[in-house]
N, C-alpha and C positions, 0 to 999 in steps of 0.2 A: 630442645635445640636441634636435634637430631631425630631424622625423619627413617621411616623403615618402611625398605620399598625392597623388591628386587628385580632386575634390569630390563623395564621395561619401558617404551618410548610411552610416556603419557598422555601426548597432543602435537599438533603443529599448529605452529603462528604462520602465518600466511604473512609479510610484512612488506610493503612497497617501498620504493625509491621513494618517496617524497613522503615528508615526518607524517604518522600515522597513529593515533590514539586508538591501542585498540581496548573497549573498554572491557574486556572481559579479564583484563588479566594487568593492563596498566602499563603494557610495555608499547613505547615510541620509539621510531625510528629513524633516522635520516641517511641520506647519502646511499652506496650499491643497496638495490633489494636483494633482501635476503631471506630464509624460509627457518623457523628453528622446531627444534623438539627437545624435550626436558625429558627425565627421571630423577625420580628423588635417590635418594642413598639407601643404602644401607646400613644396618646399626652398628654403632662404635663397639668396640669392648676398649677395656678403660682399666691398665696396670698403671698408670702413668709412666709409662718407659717402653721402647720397643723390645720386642716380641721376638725372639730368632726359632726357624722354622728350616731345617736342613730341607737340601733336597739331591736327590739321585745321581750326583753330579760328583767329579772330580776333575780338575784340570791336572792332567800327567806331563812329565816331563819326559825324554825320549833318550837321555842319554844318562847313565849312571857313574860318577855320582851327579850331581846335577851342574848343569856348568854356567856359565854367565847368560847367555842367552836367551836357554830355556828356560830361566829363571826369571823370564819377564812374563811368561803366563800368557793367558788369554782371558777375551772380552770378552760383553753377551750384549742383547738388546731387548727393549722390553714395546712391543705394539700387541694389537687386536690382528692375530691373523684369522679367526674366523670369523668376523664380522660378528659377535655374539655381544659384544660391550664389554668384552672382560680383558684386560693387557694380559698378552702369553708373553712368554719366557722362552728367548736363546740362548744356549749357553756356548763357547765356540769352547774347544779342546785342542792342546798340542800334540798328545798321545793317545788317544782313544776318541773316543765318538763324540761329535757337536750330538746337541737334543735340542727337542724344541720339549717345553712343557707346558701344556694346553692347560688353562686356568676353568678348571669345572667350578669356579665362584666358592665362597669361601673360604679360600686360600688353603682349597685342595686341587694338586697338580697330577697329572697323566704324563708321563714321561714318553715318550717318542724320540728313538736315537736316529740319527743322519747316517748312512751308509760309507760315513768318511769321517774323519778329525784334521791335524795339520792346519789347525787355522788361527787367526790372529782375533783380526778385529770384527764386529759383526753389526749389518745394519739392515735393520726393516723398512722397505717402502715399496708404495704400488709404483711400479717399474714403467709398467705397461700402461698403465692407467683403466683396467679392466674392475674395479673394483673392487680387487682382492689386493696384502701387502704381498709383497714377496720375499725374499733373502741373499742377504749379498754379504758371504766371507772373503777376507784378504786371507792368504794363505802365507803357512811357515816360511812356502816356496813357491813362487808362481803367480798368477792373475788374479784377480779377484772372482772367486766363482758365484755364480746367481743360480740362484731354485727359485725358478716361478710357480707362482701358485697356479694350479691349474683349473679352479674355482668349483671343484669336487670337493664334494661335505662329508662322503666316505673314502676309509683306505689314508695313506698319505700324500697331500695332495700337493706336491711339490715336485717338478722336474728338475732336472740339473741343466743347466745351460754356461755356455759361455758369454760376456757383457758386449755388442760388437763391437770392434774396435778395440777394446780395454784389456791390449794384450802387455801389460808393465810390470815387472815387479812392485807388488804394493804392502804395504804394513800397516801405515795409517789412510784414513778414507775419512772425505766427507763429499756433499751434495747439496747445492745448488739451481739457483736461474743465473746463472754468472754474467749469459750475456742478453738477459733482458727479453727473449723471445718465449717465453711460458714454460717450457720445460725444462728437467732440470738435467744439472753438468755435474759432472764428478772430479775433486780433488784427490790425488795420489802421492804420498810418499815413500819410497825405500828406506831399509835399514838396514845399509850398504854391509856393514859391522860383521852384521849376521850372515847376511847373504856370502861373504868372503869367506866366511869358516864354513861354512856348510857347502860352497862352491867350489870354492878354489880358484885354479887359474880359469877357469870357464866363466867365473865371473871378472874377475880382476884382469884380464885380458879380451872381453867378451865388450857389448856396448854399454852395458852399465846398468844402470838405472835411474833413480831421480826425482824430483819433482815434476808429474805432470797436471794440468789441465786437458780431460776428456769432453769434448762440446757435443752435447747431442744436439743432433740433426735428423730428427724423425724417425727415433731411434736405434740410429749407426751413430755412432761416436768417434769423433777424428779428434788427433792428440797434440798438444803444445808441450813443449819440455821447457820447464822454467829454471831449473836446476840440474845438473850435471851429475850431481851425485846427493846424497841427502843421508839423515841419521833421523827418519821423523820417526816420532815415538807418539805425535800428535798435531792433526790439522782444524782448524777453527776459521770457520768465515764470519765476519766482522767489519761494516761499514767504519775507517779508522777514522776517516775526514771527513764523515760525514755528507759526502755528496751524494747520496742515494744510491752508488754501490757496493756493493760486495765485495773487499779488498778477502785476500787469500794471508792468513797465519800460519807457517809451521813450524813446529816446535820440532828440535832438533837433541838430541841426546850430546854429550862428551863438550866439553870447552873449546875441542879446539872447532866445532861447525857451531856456528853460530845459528839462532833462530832465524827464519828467511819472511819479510813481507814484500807481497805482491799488492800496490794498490791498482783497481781497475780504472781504465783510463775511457773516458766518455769515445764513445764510438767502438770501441773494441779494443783490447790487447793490456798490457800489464806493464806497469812500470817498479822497478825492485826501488825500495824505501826503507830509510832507517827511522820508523816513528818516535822511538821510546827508547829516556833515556838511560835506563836501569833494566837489563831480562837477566833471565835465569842462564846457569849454565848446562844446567842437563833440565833440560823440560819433558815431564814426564805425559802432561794433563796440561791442556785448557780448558776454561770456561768461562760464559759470560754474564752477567746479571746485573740487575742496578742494588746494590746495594743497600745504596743511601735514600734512595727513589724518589731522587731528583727525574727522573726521564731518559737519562744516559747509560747504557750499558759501562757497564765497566769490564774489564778483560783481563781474570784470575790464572798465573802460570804459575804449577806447582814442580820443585824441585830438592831436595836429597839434605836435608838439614835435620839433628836429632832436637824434636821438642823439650829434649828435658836434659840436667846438668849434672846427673850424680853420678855415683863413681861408675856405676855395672854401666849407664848409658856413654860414659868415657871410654872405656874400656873396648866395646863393644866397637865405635863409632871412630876413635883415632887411628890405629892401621891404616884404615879404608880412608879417612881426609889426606893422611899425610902422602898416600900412594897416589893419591889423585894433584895434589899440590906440586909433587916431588917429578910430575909428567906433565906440566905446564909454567909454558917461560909468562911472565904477566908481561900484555901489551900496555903500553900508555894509552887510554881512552879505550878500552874493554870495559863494552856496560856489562860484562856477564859477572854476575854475584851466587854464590852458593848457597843459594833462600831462595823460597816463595816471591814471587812476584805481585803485586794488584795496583793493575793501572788506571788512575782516575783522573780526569781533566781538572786543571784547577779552573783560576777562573777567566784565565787567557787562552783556553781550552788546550794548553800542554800539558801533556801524560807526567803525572807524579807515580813514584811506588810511595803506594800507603800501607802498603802490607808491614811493615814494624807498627808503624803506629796504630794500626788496628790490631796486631794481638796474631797475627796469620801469617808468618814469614817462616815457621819452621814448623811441618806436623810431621817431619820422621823421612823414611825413605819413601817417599809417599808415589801412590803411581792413581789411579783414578780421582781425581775432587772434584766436587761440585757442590753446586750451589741450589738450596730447596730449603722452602720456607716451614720449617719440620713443626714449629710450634704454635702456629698458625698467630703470630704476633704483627703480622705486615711486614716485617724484613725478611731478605734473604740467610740463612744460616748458612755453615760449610760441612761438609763432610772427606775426608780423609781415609783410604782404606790403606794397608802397608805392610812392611813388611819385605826381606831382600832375602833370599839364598842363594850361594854357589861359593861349588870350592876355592875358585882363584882368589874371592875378595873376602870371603869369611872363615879359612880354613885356621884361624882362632878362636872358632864359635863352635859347640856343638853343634853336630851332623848340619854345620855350614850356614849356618841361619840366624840372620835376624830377625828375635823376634819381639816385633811393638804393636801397641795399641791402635786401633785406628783412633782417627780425631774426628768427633762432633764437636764442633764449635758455632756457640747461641751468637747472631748478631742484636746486640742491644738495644738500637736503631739510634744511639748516639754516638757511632764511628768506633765499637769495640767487640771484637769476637771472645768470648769466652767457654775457656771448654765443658764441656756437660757428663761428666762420666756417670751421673745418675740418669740419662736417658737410654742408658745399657747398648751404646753403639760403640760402644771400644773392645770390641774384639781384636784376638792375636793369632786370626789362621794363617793368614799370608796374603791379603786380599792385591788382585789385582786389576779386572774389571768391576766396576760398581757403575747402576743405575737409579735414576728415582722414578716410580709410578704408583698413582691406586690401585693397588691388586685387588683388594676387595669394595673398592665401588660405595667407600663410605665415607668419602672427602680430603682424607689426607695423606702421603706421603710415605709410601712406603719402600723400602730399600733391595736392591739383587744385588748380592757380591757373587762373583766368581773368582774362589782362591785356587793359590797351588799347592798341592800336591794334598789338598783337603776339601769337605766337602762344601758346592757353594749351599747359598741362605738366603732366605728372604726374613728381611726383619720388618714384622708388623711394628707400625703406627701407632701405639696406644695410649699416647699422651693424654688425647681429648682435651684439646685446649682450643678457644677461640671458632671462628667458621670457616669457611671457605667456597671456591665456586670451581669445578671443572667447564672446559671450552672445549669441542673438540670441532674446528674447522673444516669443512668440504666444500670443494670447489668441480662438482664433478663432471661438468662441462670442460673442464682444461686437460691438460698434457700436464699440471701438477695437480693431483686429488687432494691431497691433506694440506693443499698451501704453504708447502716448505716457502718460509723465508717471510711468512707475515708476521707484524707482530699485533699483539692486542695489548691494549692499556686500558684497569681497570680502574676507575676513577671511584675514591670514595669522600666523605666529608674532611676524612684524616690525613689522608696517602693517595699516591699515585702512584699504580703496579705495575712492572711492565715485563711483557713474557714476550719469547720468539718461539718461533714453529722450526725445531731441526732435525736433524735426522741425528748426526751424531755428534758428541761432546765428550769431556774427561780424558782415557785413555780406552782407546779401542772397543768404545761403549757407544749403541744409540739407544736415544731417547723416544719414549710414548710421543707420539702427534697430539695426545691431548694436554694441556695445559692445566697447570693446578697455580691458583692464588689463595692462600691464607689472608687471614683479618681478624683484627679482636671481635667478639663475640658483639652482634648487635651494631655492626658498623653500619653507618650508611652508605647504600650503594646508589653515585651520582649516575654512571653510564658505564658502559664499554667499548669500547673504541676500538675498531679493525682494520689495520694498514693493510691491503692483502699485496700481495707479491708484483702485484702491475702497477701499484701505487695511489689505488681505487681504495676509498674512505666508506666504511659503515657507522653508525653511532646508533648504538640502541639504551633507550632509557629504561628506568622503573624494573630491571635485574632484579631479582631476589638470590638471597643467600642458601648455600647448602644445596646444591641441584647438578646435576650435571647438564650442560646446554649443549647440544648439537647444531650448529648455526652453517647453513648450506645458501651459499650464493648462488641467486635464483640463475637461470640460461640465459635470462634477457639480457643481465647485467652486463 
């Protein structure tokens, strides 16, 4: 079932605009031409359970003992920054050095520290569109700083730059084609909270911060303030009504800010909307996925509930509700609930929360989740990292911490998640960014936490169950190279898969540009279907399983 290769581009399909048999290999075409190239995998190893592999890394906290704050930790981000086929590793730091760690394959890593820490969130992408990624942290304090790659293959080949234009306080980040013209925009939120204790009156007397929309313009970047002040913890874009754009989600910390949607209005500009009739009240993590794989994303908000009832989890968890309870007056018609969130259209196409009746409305104090198909069954599973310290809320805990399991939880694919503690993803370091990517280039799903005040980890994949396919999109004639914002649907006899291309997701985590879809072993595969960001259609037939495909939209197109 599993091929052993290692990463190297095997051929290219040459494949035109109009369907094309080509007989060497069985794959057809239609719609934008496009050019691809394969590599087979790598060989599995096979514990049945994942794999944890420390690495070089700690996220520190900067004040002693630790306080509420800095006790939200820091992200990382997982792309190819050398072009070599292998996802590297960022880790961002609030007390000591961001790293990048260069994957020499294997899933053995070279450690490379940043000449700086102080940072929050982190996200990979070719900025510039020169064909390197580059990197972009939100910091404890301050703009979001960019290191462009400077497409040197020795030495460290990153400068430090400022983003133009993108002079805001930020915390959460994501990125976009917002307004339709090919390259991408940036969403920003403050975490006003923060910024007030470590500022003081220079903030709280100062202009503030906020919610913005950054629009590149050939790349200068000029700003819209959508929000006046904000608590984001996490931003997620997300077509809510379905008219082909890109509405703005962010998720907001404490009860009394509510979450804020922006949907985009045909022609330009942003109209504020209340979609849903159930959200969280401290939103830690979004994400989106189709669950059910019906075709419709559905849109996962995690929030600060203990999974489990017995006494030491009582104990631990009532102070900290009743303090929270005891500092909020209840409005009539507050959809904010103190639980997981998962919004699904019924069949009038209004958002229900199904998260009770799926099994996923409480994994703990939970900050990064997401959605990856870990056991290669055709559904999306959940992933949960956790874990809370500081003296204000825990100084009934030992040395100030709670500490809980993360949560793997298997989706069934008959509308029920169930937890999996024998796939060994329930660790208790304090996780608080997490990502999914193939590190080792053998088909499936492998995991990066970044904990606090411990070391992060990569937890190898080693289920070996079912097949799968990686995707990795280029478009490298545009102002967007990796085609942030397409989506691809994998069509097979059984299921219908459906992936997006983004930058970032969870809690202050971005995601690999390439795409992974699981399936049971021996599925058949109908086509793959490419929406790319301008709203231009590919369909290619006779895909095979286990490969990794590089699929490059010709110049003509």
């Amino acid at each position: 079932m599993r091929w052993i290769g290692i990463w190297a581009l095997l051929g290219v399909l040459l494949l035109s605009a109009c369907q094309i048999d080509n007989s060497s290999n069985g794959v057809e075409t239609e719609g934008v031409a496009v050019s691809m190239k394969t590599a087979v995998y790598n060989e599995q190893q096979c514990a049945g359970k994942f794999v944890s592999h420390e690495l070089n890394h700690i996220t520190r906290n900067a004040i002693e003992p630790i306080d509420m704050y800095d006790s939200n930790g820091a992200g990382l981000a997982i792309n190819d920054l050398d072009n070599d086929g292998d996802l590297d590793i960022v880790l961002a730091n609030l007390a000591g050095e961001n790293a990048i760690f260069w994957n020499e394959g294997g899933l053995q890593f070279n450690r490379e520290p940043f000449p700086h820490g102080t940072s929050r969130a982190v996200s990979i992408l070719d900025l510039n569109n020169d064909g390197f990624n580059d990197i972009v942290f939100t910091m404890r304090v301050g703009d979001p700083l960019l290191w462009q790659h400077t497409g040197e293959t020795s030495g460290f080949p990153f400068e430090q730059s400022a983003i133009p234009g993108v002079d805001e306080f930020a915390y959460a980040i994501n990125w976009g084609d917002l307004d339709q013209d090919g390259d991408l925009d940036i969403v920003t939120g403050s975490y006003d909270t923060s910024l007030e204790k470590e500022l003081r009156d220079s903030f709280m007397f100062g202009p503030g911060a906020g919610v913005f929309v950054f629009t590149n313009e050939n790349g200068e970047f000029t700003s819209e303030r959508l929000a006046e002040t904000s608590q984001a913890l996490a931003i997620q874009l997300l077509d809510i009504n379905q008219d082909g754009l890109q509405d703005i989600l962010v998720g907001n910390d404490f009860i009394t800010v509510r979450d804020n949607y922006w949907l985009a209005k045909e022609g330009g500009g942003w109209e504020a909307a209340e979609p849903f009739n159930t959200t969280t009240e401290n939103t830690m993590s979004f994400d989106v996925g189709d669950v059910n794989n019906d075709g419709v994303m559905e849109l996962f908000a995690a929030d600060m509930h203990p999974f489990a009832d017995d006494e030491e989890t009582n104990a631990a968890w009532t102070p900290v509700m009743e303090l929270m309870m005891a500092a909020h007056t209840p409005v009539e018609g507050d959809p904010q609930i103190n639980a997981n969130v998962l919004q699904v259209r019924d069949s009038s196409g209004q958002f229900v929360n199904s998260a009770p009746d799926m099994g996923i409305d409480a994994t703990g104090w939970s900050w990064s989740t997401k959605f990856g198909d870990l056991d290669h069954d055709g559904y999306l599973d959940l992933y949960s990292v956790n874990g809370m310290a500081s003296f204000e809320t825990f100084g009934h805990l030992p040395d100030y911490t709670l500490v809980e399991e993360n949560q793997a939880l298997k989706n069934d694919g008959n509308g029920n998640f169930n937890a999996m503690p024998d796939w060994g993803l329930n660790k208790t370091a304090g996780g608080r960014g997490m990502s999914m990517g193939d590190l080792d280039n053998d088909g499936d799903l492998d995991i990066v936490v970044n904990n606090l005040l411990d070391k992060a980890y990569v937890l190898e994949n080693q289920l070996c169950g079912g097949d799968s396919l990686l995707v990795d999109l280029k478009w490298s004639d545009s102002q967007n190279i990796a085609a942030v914002g397409a989506t691809v649907t994998l069509v097979t006899a059984d299921n219908t898969l459906i992936r997006d291309v983004r930058v970032n997701s969870g809690y202050l985590s971005g995601d690999p540009s390439r795409l992974h879809f699981g399936f049971p072993e021996n599925s058949e595969l109908t086509s793959l279907i490419i929406e790319w960001p301008d709203g231009e259609q590919t369909t290619i037939n006779g895909i095979e399983a286990n490969q990794i495909i590089e699929i490059e939209r010709n110049s003509e197109s």
